[in-house]
C-alpha positions as CSV (number, residue, x, y, z in Angstrom):
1,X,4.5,25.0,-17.0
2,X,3.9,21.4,-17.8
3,X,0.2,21.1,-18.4
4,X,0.1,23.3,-21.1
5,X,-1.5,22.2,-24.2
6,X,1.7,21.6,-26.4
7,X,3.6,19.6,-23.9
8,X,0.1,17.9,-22.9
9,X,-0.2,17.3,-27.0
10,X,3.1,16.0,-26.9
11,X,2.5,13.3,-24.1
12,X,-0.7,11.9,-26.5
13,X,1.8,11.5,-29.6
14,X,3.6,9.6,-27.7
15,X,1.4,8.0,-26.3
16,X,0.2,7.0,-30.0
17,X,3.4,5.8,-30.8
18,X,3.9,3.8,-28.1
19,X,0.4,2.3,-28.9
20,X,1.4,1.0,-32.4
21,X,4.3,-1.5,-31.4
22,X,2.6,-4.0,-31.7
23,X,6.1,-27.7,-14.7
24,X,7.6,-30.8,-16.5
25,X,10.9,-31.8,-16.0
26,X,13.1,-28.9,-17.6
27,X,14.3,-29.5,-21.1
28,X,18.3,-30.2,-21.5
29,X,20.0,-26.7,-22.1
30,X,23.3,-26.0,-23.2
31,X,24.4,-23.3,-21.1
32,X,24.9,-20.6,-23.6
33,X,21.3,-20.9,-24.5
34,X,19.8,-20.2,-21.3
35,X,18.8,-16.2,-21.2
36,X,20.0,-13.9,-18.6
37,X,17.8,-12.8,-16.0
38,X,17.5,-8.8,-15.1
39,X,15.2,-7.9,-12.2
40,X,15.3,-4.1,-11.5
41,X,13.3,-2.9,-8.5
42,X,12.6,0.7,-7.6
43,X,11.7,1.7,-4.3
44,X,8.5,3.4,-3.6
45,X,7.7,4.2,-7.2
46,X,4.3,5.1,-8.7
47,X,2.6,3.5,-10.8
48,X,2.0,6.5,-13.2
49,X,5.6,8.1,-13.2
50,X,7.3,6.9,-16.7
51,X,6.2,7.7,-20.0
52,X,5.0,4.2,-20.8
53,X,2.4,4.0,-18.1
54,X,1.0,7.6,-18.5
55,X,3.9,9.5,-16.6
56,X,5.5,12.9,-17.8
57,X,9.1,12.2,-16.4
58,X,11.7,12.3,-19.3
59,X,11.8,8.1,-18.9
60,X,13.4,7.5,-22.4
61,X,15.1,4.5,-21.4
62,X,11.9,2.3,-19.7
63,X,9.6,3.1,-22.1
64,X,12.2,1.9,-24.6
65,X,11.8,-1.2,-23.0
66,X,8.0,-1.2,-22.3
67,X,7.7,-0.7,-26.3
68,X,9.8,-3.5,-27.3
69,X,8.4,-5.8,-24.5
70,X,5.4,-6.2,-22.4
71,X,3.5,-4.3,-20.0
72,X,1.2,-5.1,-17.0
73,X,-1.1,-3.0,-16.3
74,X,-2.9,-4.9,-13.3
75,X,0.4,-6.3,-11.5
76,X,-0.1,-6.5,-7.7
77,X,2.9,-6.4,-5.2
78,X,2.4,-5.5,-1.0
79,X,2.3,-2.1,0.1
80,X,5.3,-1.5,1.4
81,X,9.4,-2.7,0.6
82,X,10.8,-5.8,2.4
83,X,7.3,-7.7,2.2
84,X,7.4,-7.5,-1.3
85,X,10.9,-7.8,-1.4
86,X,10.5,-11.4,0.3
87,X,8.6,-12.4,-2.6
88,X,10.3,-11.4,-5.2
89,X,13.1,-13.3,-3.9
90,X,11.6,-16.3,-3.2
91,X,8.1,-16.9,-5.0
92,X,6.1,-17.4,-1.5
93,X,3.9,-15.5,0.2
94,X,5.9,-12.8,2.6
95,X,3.8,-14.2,5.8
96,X,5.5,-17.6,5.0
97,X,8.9,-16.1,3.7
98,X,9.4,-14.6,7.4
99,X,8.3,-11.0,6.4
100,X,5.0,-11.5,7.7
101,X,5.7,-7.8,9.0
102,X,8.3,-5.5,8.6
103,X,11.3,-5.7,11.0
104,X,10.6,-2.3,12.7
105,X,7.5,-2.2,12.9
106,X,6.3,-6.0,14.3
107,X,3.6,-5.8,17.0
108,X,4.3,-7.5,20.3
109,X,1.7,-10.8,19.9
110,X,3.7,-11.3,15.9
111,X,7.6,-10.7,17.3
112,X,8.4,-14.5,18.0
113,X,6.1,-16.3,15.9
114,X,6.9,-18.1,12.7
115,X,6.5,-16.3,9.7
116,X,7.3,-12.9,12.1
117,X,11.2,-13.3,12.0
118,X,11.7,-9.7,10.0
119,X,13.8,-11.9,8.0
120,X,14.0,-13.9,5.1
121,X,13.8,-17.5,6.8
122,X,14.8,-21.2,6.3
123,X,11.3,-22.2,5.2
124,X,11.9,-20.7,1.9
125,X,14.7,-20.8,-1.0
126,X,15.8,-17.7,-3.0
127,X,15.4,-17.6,-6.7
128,X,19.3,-17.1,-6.4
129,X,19.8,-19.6,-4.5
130,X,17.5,-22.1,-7.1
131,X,19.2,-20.6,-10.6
132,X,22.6,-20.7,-9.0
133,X,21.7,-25.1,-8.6
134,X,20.5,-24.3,-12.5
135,X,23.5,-23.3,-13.7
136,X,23.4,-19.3,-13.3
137,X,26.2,-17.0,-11.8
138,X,23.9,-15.0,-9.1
139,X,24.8,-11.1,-8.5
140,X,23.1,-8.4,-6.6
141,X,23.7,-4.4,-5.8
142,X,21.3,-2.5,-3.7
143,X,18.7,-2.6,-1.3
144,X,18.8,-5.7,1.1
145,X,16.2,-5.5,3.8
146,X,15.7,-8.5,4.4
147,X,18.3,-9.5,7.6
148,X,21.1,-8.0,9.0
149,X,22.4,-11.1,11.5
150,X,24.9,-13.4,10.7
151,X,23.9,-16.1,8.3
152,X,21.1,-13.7,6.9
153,X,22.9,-11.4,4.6
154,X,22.9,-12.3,0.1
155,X,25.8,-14.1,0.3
156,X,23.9,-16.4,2.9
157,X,21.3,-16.6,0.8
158,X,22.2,-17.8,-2.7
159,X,24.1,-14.6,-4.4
160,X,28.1,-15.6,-5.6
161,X,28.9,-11.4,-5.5
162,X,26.9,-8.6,-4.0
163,X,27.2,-5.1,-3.2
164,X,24.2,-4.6,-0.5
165,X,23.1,-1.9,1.5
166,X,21.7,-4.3,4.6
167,X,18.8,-2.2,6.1
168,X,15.9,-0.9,4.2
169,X,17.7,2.9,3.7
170,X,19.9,5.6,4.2
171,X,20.7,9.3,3.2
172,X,20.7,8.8,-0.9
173,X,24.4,11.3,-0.4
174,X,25.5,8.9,2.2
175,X,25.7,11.7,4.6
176,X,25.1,10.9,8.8
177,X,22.4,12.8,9.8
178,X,20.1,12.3,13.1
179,X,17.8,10.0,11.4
180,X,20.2,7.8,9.2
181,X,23.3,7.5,11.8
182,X,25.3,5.0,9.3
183,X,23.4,2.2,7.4
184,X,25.3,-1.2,7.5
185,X,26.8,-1.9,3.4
186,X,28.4,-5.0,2.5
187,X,30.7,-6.7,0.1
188,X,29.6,-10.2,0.2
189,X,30.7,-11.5,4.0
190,X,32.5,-7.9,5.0
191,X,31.4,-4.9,6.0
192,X,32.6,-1.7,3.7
193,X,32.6,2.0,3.9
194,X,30.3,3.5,1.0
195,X,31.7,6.3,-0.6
196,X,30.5,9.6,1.3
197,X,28.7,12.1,-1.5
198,X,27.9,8.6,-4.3
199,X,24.2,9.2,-5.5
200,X,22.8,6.2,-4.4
201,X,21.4,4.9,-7.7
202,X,24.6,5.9,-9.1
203,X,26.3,4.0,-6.9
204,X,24.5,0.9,-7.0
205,X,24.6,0.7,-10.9
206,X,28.2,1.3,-10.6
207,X,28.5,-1.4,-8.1
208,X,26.3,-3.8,-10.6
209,X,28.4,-3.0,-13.8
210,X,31.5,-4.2,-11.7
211,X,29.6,-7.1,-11.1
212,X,28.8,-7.6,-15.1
213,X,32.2,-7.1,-16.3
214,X,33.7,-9.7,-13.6
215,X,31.6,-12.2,-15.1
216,X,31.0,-11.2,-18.7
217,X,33.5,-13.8,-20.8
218,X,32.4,-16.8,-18.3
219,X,30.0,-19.4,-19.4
220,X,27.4,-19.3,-17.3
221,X,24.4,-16.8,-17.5
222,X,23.7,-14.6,-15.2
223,X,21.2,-13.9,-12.7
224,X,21.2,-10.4,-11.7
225,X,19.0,-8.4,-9.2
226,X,19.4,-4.2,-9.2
227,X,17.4,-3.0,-6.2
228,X,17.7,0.8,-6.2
229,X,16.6,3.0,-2.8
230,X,15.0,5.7,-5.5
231,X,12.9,7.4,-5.0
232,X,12.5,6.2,-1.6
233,X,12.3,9.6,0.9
234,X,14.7,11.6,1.7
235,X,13.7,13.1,-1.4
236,X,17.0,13.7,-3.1
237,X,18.8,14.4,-6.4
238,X,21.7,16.6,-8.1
239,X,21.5,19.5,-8.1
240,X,21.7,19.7,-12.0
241,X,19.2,16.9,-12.4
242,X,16.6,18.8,-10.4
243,X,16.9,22.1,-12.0
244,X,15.4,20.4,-15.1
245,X,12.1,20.0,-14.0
246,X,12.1,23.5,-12.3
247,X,8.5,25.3,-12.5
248,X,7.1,21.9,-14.4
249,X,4.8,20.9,-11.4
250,X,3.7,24.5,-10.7
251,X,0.0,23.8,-11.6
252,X,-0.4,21.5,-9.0
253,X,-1.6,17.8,-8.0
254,X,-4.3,17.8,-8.9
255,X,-3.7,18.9,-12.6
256,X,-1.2,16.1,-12.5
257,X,-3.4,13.7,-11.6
258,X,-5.8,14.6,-14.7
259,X,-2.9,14.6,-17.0
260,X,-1.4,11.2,-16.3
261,X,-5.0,9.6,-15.9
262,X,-5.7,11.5,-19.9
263,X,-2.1,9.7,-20.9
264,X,-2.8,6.6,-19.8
265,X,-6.0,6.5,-21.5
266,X,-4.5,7.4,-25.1
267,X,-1.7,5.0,-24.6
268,X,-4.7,2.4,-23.9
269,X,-3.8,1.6,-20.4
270,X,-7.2,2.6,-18.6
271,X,-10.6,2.7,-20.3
272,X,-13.6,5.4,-19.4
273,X,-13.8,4.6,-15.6
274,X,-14.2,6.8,-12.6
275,X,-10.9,8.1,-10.3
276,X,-11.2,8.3,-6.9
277,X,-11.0,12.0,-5.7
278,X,-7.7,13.0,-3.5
279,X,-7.8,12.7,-0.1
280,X,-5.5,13.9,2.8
281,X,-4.7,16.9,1.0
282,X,-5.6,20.4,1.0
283,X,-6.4,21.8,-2.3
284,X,-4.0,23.2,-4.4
285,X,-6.1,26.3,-4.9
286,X,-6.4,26.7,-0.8
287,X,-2.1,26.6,-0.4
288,X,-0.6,29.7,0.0
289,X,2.0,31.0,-2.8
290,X,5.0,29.8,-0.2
291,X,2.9,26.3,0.2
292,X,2.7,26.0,-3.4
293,X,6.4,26.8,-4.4
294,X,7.6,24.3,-1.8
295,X,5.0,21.6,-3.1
296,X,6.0,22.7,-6.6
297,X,9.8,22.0,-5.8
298,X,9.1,18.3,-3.3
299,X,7.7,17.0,-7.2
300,X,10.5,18.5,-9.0
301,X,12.8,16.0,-6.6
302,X,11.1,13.3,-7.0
303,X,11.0,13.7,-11.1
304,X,14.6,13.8,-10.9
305,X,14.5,11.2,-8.7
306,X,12.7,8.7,-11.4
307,X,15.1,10.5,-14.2
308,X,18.1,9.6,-12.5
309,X,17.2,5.8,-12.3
310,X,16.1,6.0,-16.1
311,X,19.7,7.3,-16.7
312,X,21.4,4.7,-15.0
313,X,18.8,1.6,-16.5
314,X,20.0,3.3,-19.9
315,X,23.9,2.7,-18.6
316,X,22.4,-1.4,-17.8
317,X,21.2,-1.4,-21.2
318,X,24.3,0.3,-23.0
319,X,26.4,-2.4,-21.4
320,X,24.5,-5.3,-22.2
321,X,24.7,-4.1,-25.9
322,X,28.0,-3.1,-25.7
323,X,29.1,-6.9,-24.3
324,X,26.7,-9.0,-26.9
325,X,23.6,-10.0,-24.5
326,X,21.1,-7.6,-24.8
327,X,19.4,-10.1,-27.3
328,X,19.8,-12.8,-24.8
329,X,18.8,-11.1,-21.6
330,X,15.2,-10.9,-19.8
331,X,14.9,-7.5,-17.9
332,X,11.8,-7.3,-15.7
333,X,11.1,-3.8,-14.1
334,X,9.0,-2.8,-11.4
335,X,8.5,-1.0,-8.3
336,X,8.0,-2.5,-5.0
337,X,5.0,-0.8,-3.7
338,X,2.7,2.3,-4.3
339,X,3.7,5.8,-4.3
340,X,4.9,6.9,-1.0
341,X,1.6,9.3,-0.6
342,X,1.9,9.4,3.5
343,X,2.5,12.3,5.4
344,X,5.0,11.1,8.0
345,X,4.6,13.7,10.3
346,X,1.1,12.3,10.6
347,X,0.1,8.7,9.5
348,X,1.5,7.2,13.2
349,X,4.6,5.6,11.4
350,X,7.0,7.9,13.7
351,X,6.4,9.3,17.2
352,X,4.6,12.6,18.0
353,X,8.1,14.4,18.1
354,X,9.4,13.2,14.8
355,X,7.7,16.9,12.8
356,X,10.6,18.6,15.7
357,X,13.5,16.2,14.8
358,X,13.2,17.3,11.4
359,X,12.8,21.0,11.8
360,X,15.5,21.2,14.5
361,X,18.1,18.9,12.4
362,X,17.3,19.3,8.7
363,X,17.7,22.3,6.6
364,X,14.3,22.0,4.4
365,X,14.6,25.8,2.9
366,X,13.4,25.9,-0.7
367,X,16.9,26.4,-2.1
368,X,18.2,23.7,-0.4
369,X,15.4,20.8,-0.4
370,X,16.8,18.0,-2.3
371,X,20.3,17.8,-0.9
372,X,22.0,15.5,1.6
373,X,21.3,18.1,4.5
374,X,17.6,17.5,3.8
375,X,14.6,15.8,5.0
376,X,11.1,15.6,2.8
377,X,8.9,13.6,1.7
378,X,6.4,14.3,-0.9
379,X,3.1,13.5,0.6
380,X,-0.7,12.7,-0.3
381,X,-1.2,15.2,-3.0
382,X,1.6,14.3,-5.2
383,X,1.5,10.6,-3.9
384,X,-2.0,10.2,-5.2
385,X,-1.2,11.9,-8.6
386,X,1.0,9.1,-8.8
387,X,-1.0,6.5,-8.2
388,X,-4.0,7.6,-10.8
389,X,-6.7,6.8,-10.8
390,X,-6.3,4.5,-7.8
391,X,-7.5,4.8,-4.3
392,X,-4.6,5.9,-1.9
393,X,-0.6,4.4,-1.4
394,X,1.8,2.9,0.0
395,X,1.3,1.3,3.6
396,X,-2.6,1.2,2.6
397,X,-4.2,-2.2,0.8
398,X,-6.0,0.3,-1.7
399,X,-5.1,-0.3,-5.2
400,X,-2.8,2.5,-4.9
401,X,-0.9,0.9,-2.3
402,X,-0.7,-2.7,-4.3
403,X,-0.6,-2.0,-7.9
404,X,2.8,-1.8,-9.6
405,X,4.2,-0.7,-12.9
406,X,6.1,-4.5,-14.5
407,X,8.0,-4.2,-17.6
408,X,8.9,-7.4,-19.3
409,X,11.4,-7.1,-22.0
410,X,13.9,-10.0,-23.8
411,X,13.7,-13.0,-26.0
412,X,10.3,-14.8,-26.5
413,X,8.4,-11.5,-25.2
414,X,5.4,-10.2,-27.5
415,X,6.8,-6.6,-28.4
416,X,4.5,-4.2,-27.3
417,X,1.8,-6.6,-25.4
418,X,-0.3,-4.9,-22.9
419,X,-1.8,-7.5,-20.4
420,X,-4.3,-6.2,-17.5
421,X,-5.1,-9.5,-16.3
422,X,-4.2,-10.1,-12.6
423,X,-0.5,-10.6,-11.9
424,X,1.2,-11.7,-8.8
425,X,5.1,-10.3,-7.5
426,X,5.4,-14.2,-6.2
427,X,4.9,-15.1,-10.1
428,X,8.5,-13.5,-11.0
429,X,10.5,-16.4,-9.4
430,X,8.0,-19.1,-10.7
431,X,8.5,-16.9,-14.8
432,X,12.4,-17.0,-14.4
433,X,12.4,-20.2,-13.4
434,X,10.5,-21.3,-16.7
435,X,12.8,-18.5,-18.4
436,X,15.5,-20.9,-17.8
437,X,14.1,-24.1,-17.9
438,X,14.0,-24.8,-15.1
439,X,10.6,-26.7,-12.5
440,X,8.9,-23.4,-12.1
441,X,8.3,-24.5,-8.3
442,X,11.4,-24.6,-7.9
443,X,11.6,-28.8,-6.6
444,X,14.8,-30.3,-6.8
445,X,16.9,-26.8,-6.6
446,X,18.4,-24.9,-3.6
447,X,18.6,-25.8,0.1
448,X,16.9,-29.3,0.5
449,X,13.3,-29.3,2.7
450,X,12.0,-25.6,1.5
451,X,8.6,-24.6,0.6
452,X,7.8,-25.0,-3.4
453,X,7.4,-21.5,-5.2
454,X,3.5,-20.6,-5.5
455,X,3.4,-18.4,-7.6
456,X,2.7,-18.8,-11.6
457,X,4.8,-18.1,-14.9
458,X,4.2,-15.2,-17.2
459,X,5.9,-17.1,-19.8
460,X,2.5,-18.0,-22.1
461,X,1.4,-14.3,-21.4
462,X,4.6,-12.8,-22.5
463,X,4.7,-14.9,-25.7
464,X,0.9,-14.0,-26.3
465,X,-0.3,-17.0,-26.2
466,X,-3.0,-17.0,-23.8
467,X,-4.6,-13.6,-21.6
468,X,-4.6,-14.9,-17.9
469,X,-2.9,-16.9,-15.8
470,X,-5.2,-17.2,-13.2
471,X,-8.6,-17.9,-13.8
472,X,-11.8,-16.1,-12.5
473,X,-12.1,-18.1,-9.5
474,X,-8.7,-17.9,-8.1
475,X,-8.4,-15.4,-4.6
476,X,-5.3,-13.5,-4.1
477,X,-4.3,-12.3,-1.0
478,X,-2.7,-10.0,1.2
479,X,-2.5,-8.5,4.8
480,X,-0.2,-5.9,5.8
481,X,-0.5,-3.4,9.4
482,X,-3.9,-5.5,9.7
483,X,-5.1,-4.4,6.1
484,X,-6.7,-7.0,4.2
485,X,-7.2,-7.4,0.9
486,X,-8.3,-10.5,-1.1
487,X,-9.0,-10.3,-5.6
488,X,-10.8,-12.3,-6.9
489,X,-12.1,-12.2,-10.5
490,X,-13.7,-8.6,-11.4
491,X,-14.2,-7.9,-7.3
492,X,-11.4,-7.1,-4.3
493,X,-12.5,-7.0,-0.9
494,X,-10.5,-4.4,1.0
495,X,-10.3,-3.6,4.9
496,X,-8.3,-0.4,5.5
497,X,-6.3,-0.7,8.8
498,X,-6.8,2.4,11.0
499,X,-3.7,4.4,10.0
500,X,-5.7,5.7,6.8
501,X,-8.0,7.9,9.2
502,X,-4.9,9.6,10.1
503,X,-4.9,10.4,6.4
504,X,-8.2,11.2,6.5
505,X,-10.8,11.1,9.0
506,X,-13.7,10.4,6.7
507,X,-11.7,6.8,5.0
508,X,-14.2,3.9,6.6
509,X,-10.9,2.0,8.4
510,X,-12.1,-1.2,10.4
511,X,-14.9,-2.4,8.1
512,X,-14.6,-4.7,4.9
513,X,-15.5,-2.9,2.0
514,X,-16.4,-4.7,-1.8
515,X,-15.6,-3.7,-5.0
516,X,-15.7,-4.2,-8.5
517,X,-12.3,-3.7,-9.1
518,X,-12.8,-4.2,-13.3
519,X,-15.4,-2.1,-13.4
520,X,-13.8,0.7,-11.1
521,X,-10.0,0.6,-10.5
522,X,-10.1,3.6,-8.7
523,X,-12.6,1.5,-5.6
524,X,-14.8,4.3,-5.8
525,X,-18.1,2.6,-5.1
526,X,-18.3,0.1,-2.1
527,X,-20.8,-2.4,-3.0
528,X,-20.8,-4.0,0.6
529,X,-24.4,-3.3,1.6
530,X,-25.6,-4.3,-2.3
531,X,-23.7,-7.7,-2.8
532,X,-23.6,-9.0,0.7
533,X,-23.0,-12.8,-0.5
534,X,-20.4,-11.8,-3.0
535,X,-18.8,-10.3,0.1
536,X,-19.6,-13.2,2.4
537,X,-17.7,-15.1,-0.1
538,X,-14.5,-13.1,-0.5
539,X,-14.0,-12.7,3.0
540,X,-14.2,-16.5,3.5
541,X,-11.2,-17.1,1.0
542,X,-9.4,-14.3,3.2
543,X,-10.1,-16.1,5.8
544,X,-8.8,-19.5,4.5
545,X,-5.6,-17.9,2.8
546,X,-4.9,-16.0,6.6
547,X,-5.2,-19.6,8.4
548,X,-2.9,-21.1,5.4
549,X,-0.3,-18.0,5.6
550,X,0.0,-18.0,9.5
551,X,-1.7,-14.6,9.3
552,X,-1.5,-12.7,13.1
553,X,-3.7,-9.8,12.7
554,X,-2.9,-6.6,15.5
555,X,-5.7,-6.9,18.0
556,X,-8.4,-4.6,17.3
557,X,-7.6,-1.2,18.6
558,X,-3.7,-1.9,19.0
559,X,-1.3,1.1,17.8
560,X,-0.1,-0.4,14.2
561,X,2.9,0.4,11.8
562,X,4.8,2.0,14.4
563,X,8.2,2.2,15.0
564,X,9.5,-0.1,17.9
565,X,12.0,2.9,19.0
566,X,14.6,-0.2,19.6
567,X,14.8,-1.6,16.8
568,X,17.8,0.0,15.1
569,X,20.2,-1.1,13.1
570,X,23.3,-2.0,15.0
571,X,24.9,1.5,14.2
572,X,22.2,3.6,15.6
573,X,19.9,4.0,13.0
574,X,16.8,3.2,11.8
575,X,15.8,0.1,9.7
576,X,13.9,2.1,7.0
């Protein structure tokens, strides 16, 4: 088993030796000097699942990079894909990059509006689209998600070569199956056929090492974005790769949860705070021996889920060596959103029918889970020992569903900086831009008339020379399926949208809640009823950043983050 005390020993030494690593106008550049830029995204990773930030997954690669470079240990992203996506891409605020909502799921008083196109749109520029005007050669392989029309695709929007999966996922094999009926993939302006039975993060790192080696005797630097599908459900691996971690999660969530929250403790990531309890989820103790052997086997997938994209960042990183610009190249890592903790078959995403789709079309026996004939998810339990100590997931404005692992790695990074002060996913396009000296708002580059970046560079944190970037009285927010959240200083105001009492009927949904989010990470203790005006105030600056955003909130009672059964890709289906 995994939680036994050498291997739980074992995770503390490492965590020890982990622990002992220690907007003017740009300046003139000759080319050769300006770094590379590596942004690696995962899809639907938690926070705790690599070594470096507390995980037990063999992770060898990324905490390899977390221990020569920096880690952020209160990074906040939305809580789910293409929102956060749009951000990363273009520095602005999803509601006015066009992702105000996800595609699929807009409600009928957002589908029309501006900021509601389910699409990146013209008010905003791409950081590709900016570093190509700076001088950079602009690639991307992976996950799109971000429009499917014509005009709308990477090469519309600032990339010189991309291998793209358009819509936000597909069977990981490849394979048509009821549910994915053949996602759209591109080469730059044409449609190709992806190789049926390619491992998606295989294939995309593939696809991005073509992309390297086209380019790697040419001038300019490059600009690179690797957006992987893992582990993004279907939960599936090889075969081989899952057999590794077979019997390793047999003690259960719950144990998990303890474990990682111990780890990151000893590595220095979280001090002696309280976790919020699970919720949604039976007790492991309560499952039946079958329960617990197919619970046991969803976490074993998922592991060789985050292995497999550790193998294939390795293969990044061996190539970058190999060619001479590993020394000159900025990787940032990080995931786009919070575990994927839902239980689909209940949290209202899908229709009431969707629990018979999948047992009538999917062979989920425990032999076979994990394959391309499969269909699983790995649900609260697991989700939340992911997201430790944090209060619930992805789709949810808890700090489970917004809180992100970011590596930093490359030239003028503090090796083995550990930063928890708060940190914004718009700030990555503002940080490259100052990476390569370049306005970090972006003025004077891209498509001429587009809104200035907003967010802020990480380039004084990462060379240690100051803690924050934002001070104490400086609101961050967000809004997502009509849940709210706004930071500010030590305290978040939340407002869970009413999907979470699927989850759970006892979550307060519909209310705004306070807490102190310094104090207790894991949102523990709402302090609503004792600090009223600190409330009063918080919810006044998410009130002023939902007028300046365009924010349309689902009217009160409205079925939200459900699928609009017509919007489907344009081969059948569904833009996941």
């Amino acid at each position: 088993m995994l939680f036994g005390k050498t291997r739980f020993v074992a995770g503390l030494a490492m965590a020890v030796a982990l622990n002992t690593q220690a907007a003017a106008a740009p300046p003139v550049f000759k080319s050769a000097e300006k770094p590379n830029i590596l942004v690696i995204v995962t899809d639907d990773m938690a926070y705790s699942d690599i070594g470096a930030f507390g995980g037990e997954i063999d992770t060898p690669n990324l905490d390899a990079l977390a221990k020569g470079g920096a880690r952020f240990t209160n990074f906040q992203v939305s809580p789910t894909c293409s929102p956060t996506r749009s951000m990363i891409l273009t520095g602005n605020d999803n509601h006015h990059a066009g992702v105000g909502n996800m595609a699929e799921l807009l409600t009928p008083e957002q589908r029309g509006q501006p900021g509601y196109e389910g699409r990146l749109n013209d008010r905003v520029a791409t950081i590709a689209e900016r570093l190509r005007d700076g001088g950079y050669h602009t690639i991307l392989s992976g996950k799109w998600h971000l429009g499917q029309g014509a005009g709308q695709w990477p090469a519309d929007r600032g990339f010189d070569r991309s291998y793209v999966l358009l819509p936000g996922g597909d069977n990981h094999f490849g394979a048509t199956t009821v549910f994915h009926k053949g996602a759209k993939y591109a080469e730059d302006h044409q449609l190709i056929q992806r190789p049926l039975g390619a491992y998606s993060t295989d294939y995309f790192t593939d696809n991005l090492l073509k992309l390297l080696d086209e380019n790697k005797d040419a001038a300019k630097p490059f600009f690179a974005y690797l957006a992987y599908t893992a582990p993004h459900w279907p939960l599936q691996a090889p075969k081989e790769v899952i057999a590794k971690y077979k019997g390793k999660y047999d003690a259960g969530y719950e144990a998990l949860r303890e474990q990682r929250i111990a780890r990151q403790k000893a590595l220095g990531l979280l001090g002696d705070v309280p976790a919020h309890p699970i919720v949604g989820a039976k007790r492991w103790a309560d499952l039946t021996p079958d329960e617990r052997a197919l619970e046991s086997r969803k976490m074993e997938i998922y592991a060789a889920m985050i292995d497999r994209i550790d193998v294939n960042i390795g293969r990044v990183v061996d190539w970058l060596k190999a060619n001479g610009k590993y020394d000159n190249t900025i990787v940032i890592f990080l995931s786009d959103n919070g575990a994927a903790g839902s239980a689909y078959d209940r949290v209202g995403t899908f229709d009431k029918d969707f629990g018979k789709l999948i047992a009538d079309n999917f062979d989920n026996s425990l032999d076979n889970l994990g394959q391309a004939n499969s269909m699983v998810w790995y649900g609260p339990g697991w989700g939340q020992a992911g997201t430790a100590p944090l209060f619930l997931f992805k789709i949810f404005s808890g700090q489970g569903g917004l809180r992100a692992p970011l590596i930093v790695n490359g030239p003028g990074v503090k090796p083995g900086l550990v930063n928890g002060s708060l940190t914004h996913v718009t700030d990555i396009a503002a940080t490259a831009l100052d990476l390569a000296g370049l306005p970090t708002d972006g003025k004077g580059l891209g498509p001429t008339g587009r809104l200035p970046v907003e967010g802020l560079s990480w380039k004084p944190l990462l060379e240690g020379k100051v803690k924050v970037v934002r001070g104490p009285n400086v609101a961050v927010g967000g809004e997502l399926f009509g849940g709210r959240n706004l930071t500010k200083g030590d305290y978040k105001a939340l407002w869970l949208n009413d999907m979470a009492t699927n989850i759970d009927p006892s979550l307060p949904a519909g209310r705004w809640l306070l807490f102190n989010i310094r104090k207790d990470p894991g949102e523990t203790t709402d302090l609503a009823a004792s600090e009223p005006a600190k409330l009063a105030e918080l919810v006044k600056d998410w009130d002023a950043y939902a007028k300046a955003k365009g924010v349309i909130v689902p009217k009160a009672g409205a079925p939200v983050g459900q699928i609009d059964p017509t919007h489907r890709n344009a081969t059948g289906g569904l833009e996941k």
